[in-house]
C-alpha positions in Angstrom: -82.4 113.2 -103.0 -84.7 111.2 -105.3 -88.1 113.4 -105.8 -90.4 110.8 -107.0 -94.4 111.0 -107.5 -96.9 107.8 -106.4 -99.9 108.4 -108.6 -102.8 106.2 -108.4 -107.0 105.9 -109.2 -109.3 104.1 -106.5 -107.8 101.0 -107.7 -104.2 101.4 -106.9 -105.0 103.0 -103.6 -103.7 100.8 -101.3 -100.5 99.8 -102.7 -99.6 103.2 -103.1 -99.8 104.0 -100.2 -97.9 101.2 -99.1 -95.2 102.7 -101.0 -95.6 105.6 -99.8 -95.4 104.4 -96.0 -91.8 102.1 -97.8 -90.4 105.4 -99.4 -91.1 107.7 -96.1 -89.5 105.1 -93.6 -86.9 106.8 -91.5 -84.1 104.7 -93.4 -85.2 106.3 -96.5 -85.5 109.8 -95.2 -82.5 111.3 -96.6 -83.0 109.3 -100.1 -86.7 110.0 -101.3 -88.8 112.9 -101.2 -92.0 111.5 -101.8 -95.1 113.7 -103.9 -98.3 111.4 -104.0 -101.6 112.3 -106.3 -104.9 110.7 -107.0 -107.5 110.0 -104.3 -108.4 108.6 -100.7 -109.9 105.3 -99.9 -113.1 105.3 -100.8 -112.6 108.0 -103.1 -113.4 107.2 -107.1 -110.8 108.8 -108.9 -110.2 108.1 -112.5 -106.7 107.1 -114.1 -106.5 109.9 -117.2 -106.5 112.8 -114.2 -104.0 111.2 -112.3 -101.2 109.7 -114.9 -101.8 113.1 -116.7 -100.9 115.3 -113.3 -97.7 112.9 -112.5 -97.0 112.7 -116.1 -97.1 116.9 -115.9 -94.7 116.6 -112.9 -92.4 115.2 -114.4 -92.2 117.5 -117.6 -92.3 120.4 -116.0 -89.1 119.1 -113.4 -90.8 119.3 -110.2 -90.1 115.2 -110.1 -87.4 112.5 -110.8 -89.2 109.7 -111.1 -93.2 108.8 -111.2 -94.8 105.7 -110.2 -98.3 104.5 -111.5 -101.3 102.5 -109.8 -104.3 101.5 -111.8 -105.8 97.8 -112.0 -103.3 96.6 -114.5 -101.0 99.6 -114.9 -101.7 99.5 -118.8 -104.0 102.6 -118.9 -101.7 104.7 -116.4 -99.2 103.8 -118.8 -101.4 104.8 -122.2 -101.8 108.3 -120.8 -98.7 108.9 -119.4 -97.2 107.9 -122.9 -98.7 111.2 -124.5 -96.3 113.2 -122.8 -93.3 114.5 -124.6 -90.0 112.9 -122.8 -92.1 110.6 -120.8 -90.9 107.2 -121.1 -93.6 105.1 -119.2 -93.4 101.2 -118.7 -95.9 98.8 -117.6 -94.0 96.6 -115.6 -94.8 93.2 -113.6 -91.9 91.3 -112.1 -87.9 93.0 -111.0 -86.7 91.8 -114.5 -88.8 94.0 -116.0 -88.1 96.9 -114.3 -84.5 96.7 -114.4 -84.5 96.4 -117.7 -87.0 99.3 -118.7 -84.5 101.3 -116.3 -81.3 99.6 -117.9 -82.3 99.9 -121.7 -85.5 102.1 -122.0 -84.3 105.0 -119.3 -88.1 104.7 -118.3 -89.1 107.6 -115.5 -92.2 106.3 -115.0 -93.1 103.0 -113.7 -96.7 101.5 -114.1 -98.1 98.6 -111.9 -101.6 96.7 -111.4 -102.9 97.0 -107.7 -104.9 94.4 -108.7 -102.4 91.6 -110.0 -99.6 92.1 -108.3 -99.1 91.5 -104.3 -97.5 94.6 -102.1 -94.3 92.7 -101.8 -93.5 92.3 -105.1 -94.4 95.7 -106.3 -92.2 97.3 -103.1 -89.4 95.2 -104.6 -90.2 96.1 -107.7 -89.9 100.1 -107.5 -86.8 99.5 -105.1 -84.9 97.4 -107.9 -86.4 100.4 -110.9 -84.9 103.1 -108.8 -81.5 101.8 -108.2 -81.1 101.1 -111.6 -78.9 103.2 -114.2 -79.4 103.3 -118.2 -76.7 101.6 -120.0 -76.7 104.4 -122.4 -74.8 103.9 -125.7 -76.9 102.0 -128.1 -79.9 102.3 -125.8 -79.8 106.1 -126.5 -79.8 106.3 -130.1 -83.2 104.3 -129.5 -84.3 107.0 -127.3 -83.1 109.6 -129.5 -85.0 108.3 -132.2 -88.3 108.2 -129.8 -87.2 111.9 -129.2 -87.0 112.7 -132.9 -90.4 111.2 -133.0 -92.0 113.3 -130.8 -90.7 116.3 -132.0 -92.1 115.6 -136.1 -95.6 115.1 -133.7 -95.3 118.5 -132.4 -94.8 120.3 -135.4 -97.4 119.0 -136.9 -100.0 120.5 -134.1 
């Protein structure tokens, strides 16, 4: 079972929780165990808080996978990004996220509630979690990003 967390600011709202109500339908029941964070309708909650908590989630193994809502995605995506291991991508059409799965072993996905319709984000996610990395030359990228991170740590 996939345990992924919907994260979102006032914004992103109501696609996530379209997602969520995709990810929770009975067909999925046995596939996704579904964690959501950020706020209500109606309820202003900024993007930092909220790609920081899913962003945590993820680090600390309580998640799989994290998916991001703000207007555009790209600020969900900034903050996310600060995380050691977290490979975050703003993605906008199925092409791109299968291929930040495929090349960039992304676990987070970041989408704009405001410029992208339901169906196509639903798709979206659907196509970015049933996609594997291709590994081999793709990780030696990744270990580089990792090699990366870890001169930035030493220096704190």
């Amino acid at each position: 079972m996939l345990r992924i967390a919907l994260g979102s600011d006032h914004r992103g709202y109501r696609l996530r929780a379209a997602l969520e109500d995709d990810l929770k339908q009975e067909k999925y029941h046995t596939q996704f165990e579904v964690t959501v964070v950020g706020g209500s309708d109606g309820y202003v909650i900024e993007y930092p808080q909220v790609a920081a908590a899913v962003a945590g989630l993820l680090q600390n193994r309580k998640v799989d996978y994290g998916v991001l809502i703000c207007g555009t995605g790209i600020g969900m995506c900034i903050v996310a990004n600060k995380f050691a291991g977290i490979r975050a991508a703003p993605c906008h059409n199925t092409v791109t996220a299968e291929l930040s799965r495929r090349h960039n072993n992304a676990n987070i996905i970041c989408l704009s509630g405001s410029l992208l319709g339901e169906e196509t984000c639903v798709n979206m996610v659907h196509k970015w979690l049933s996609t594997g990395f291709e590994g081999e030359r793709h990780q030696q990228r990744l270990d580089k990003i990792k090699l990366i991170e870890e001169r930035l740590l030493m220096k704190t």
